[in-house]
VOBA-1610 file (N, C-alpha, C; in pm, whole numbers, padded with zeros to 5 digits, always signed):
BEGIN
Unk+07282+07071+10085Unk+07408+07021+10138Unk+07432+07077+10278Unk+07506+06973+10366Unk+07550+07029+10519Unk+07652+07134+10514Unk+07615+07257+10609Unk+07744+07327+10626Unk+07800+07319+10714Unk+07937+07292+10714Unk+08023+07267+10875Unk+08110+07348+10884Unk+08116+07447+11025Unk+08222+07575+11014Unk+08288+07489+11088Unk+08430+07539+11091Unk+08546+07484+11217Unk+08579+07611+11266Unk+08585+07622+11326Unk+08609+07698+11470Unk+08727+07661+11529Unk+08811+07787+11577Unk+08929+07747+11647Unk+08949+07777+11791Unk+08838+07867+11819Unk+08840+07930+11941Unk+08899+08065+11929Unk+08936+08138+11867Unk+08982+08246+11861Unk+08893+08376+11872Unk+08899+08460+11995Unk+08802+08535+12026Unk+08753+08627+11912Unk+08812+08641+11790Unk+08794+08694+11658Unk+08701+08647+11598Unk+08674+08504+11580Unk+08536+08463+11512Unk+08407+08509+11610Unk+08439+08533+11703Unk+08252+08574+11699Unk+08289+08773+11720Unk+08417+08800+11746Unk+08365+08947+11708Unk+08384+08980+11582Unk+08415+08911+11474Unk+08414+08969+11375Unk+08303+08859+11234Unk+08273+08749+11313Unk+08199+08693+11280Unk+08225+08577+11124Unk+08324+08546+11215Unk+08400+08436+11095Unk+08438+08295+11140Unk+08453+08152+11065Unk+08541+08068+11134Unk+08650+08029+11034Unk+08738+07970+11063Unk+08866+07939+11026Unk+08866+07877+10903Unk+08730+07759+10863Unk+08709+07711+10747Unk+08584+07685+10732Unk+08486+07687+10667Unk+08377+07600+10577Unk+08384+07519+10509Unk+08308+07386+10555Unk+08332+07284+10395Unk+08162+07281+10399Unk+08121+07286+10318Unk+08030+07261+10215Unk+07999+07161+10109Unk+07921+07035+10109Unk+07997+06930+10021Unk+08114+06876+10006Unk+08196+06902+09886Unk+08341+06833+09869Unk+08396+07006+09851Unk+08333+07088+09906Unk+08461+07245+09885Unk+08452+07284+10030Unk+08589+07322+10079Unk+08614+07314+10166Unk+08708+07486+10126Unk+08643+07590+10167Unk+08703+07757+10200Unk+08761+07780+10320Unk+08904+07808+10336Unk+08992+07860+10461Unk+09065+07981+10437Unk+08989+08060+10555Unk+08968+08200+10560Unk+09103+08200+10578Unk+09126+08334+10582Unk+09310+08415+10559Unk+09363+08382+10662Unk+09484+08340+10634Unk+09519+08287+10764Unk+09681+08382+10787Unk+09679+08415+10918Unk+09852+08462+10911Unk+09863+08407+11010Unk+10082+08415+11024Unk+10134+08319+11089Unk+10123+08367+11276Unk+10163+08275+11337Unk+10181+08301+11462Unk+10311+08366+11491Unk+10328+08485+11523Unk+10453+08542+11531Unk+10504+08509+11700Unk+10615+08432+11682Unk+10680+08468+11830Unk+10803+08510+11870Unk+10864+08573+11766Unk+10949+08638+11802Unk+11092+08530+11834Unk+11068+08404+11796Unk+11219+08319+11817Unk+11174+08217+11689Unk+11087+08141+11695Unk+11084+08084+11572Unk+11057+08161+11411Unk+10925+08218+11471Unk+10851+08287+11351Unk+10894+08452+11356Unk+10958+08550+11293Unk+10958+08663+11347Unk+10884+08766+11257Unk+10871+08888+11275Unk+10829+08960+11203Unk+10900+09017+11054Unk+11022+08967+11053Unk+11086+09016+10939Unk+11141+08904+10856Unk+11043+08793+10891Unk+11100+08665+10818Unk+10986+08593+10738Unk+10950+08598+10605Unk+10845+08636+10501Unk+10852+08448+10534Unk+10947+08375+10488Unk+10982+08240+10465Unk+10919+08161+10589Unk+10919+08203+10763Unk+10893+08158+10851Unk+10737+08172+10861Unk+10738+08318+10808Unk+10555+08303+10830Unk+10466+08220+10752Unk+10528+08224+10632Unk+10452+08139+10516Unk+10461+07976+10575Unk+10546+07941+10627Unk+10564+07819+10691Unk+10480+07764+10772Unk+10479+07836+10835Unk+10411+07879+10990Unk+10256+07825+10914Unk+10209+07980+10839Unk+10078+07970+10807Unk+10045+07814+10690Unk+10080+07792+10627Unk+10112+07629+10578Unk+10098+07510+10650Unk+10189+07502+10767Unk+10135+07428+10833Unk+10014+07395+10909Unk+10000+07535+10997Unk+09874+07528+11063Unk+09729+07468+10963Unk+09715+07550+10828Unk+09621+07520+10738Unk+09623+07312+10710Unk+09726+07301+10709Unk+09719+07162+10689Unk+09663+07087+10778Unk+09681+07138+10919Unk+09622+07094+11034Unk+09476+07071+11041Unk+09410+07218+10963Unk+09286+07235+10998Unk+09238+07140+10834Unk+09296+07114+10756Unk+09274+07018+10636Unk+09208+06898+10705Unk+09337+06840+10769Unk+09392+06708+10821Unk+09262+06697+10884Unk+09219+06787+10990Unk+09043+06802+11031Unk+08969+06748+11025Unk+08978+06774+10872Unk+08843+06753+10782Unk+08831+06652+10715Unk+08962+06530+10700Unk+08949+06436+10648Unk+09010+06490+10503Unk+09037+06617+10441Unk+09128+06683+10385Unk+09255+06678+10378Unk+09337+06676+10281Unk+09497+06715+10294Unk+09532+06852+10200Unk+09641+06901+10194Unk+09697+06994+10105Unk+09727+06976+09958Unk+09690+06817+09923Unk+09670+06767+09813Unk+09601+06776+09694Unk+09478+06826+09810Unk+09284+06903+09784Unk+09312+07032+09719Unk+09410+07088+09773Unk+09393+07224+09750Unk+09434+07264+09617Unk+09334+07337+09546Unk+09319+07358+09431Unk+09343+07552+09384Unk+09331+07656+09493Unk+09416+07749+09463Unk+09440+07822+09643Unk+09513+07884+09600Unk+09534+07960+09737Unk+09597+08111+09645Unk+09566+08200+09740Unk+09551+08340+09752Unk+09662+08428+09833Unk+09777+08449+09787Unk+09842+08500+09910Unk+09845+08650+09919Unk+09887+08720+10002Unk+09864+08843+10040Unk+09990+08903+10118Unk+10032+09045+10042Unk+10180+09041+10161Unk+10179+09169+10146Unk+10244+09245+10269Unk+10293+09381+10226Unk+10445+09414+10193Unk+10501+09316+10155Unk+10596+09372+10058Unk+10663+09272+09929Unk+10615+09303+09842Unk+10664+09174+09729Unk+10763+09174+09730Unk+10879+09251+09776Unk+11013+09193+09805Unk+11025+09062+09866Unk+10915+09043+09912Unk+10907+08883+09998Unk+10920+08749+09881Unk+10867+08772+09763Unk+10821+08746+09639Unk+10897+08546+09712Unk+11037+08579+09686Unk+11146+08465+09645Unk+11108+08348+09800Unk+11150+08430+09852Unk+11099+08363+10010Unk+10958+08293+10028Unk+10875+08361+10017Unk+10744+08313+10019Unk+10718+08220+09876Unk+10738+08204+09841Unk+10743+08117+09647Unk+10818+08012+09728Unk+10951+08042+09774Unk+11022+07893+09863Unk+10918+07824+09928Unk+10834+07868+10023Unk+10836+07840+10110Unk+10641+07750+10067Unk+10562+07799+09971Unk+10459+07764+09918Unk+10481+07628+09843Unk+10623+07607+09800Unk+10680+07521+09686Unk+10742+07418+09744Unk+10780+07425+09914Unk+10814+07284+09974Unk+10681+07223+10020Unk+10583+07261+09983Unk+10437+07185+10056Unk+10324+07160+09877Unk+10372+07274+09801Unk+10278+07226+09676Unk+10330+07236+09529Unk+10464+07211+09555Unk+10550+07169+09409Unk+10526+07086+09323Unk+10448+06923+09367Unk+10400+06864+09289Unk+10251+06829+09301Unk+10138+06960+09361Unk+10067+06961+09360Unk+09974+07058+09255Unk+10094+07185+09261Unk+10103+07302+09197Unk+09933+07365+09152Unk+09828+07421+09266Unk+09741+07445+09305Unk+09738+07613+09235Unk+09613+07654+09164Unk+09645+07743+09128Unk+09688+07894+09182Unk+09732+07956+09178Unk+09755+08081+09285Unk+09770+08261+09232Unk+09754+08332+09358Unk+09757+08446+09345Unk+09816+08520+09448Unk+09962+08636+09381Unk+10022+08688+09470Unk+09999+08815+09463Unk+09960+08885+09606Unk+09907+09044+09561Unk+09968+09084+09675Unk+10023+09242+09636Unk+10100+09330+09750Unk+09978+09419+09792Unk+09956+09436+09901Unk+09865+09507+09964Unk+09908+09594+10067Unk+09865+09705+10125Unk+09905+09824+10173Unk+09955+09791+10345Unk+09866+09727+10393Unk+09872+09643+10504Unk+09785+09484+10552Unk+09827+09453+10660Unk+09743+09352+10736Unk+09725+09402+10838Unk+09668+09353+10928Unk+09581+09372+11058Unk+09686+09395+11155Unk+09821+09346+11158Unk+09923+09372+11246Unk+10041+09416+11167Unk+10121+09537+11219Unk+10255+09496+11143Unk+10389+09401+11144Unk+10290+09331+11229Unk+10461+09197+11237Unk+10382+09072+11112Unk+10260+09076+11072Unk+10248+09012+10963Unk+10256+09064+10842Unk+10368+08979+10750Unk+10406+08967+10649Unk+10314+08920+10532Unk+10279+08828+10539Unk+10157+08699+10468Unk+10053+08678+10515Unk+09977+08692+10445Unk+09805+08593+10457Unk+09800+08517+10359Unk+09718+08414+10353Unk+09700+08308+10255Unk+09577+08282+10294Unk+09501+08271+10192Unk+09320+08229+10197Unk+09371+08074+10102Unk+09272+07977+10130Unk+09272+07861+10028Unk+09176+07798+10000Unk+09112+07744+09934Unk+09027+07666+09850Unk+09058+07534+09851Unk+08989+07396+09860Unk+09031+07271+09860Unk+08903+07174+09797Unk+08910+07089+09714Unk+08799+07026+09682Unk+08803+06901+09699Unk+08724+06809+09752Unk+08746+06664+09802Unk+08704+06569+09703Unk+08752+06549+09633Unk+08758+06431+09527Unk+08722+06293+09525
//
């Protein structure tokens, strides 16, 4: 089977040696994604904006592939503080409420920055 990375340009995939998604056949893997923080839309203390944030963009890179969020069959989220729990559950549930994709919520010590709240890895299979 063909492998096709997508690439976003982000000087991170070649120093750390990753791209944004793989599809492989009909499975399609999108690496962790966190949100774009800017400090007026998205901020660092807003669990609901990042999850948004990171949601959309992923759909983008779906949309790509001839993919939608429809595909997606589990996603992985990641946060450092499960106090976020209610917010981030909102905010997963206006994009896959009646898709309801399987999932996993884990509190972890940190992320790579401290203005991110969320990561989300996802899985998608093309039917």
């Amino acid at each position: 089977m063909k492998r096709e990375n997508i690439l976003t340009g982000s000087p991170w995939e070649d120093k750390m040696g990753y791209c944004r998604a793989v599809r492989i056949g009909n499975i399609i893997e999108v690496s962790g994604t966190v949100a774009i923080v800017d400090g007026d839309k998205v901020k660092a203390d807003d669990a609901f904006a990042q999850t948004i944030n990171i949601l959309e963009r992923v759909e983008k890179v779906l949309e790509d592939l001839n993919v939608g969020m429809k595909d997606v069959i589990r996603t992985r989220i990641f946060t450092t503080n499960v106090d976020t729990f209610e917010d981030v559950a909102r905010a997963h549930a206006s994009f896959f409420k009646d898709i309801k994709p399987t999932t996993g919520f884990y509190g972890i010590n940190q992320l790579v920055s401290p203005d991110y709240l969320v990561e989300i890895e996802f899985t998608a299979v093309l039917q």
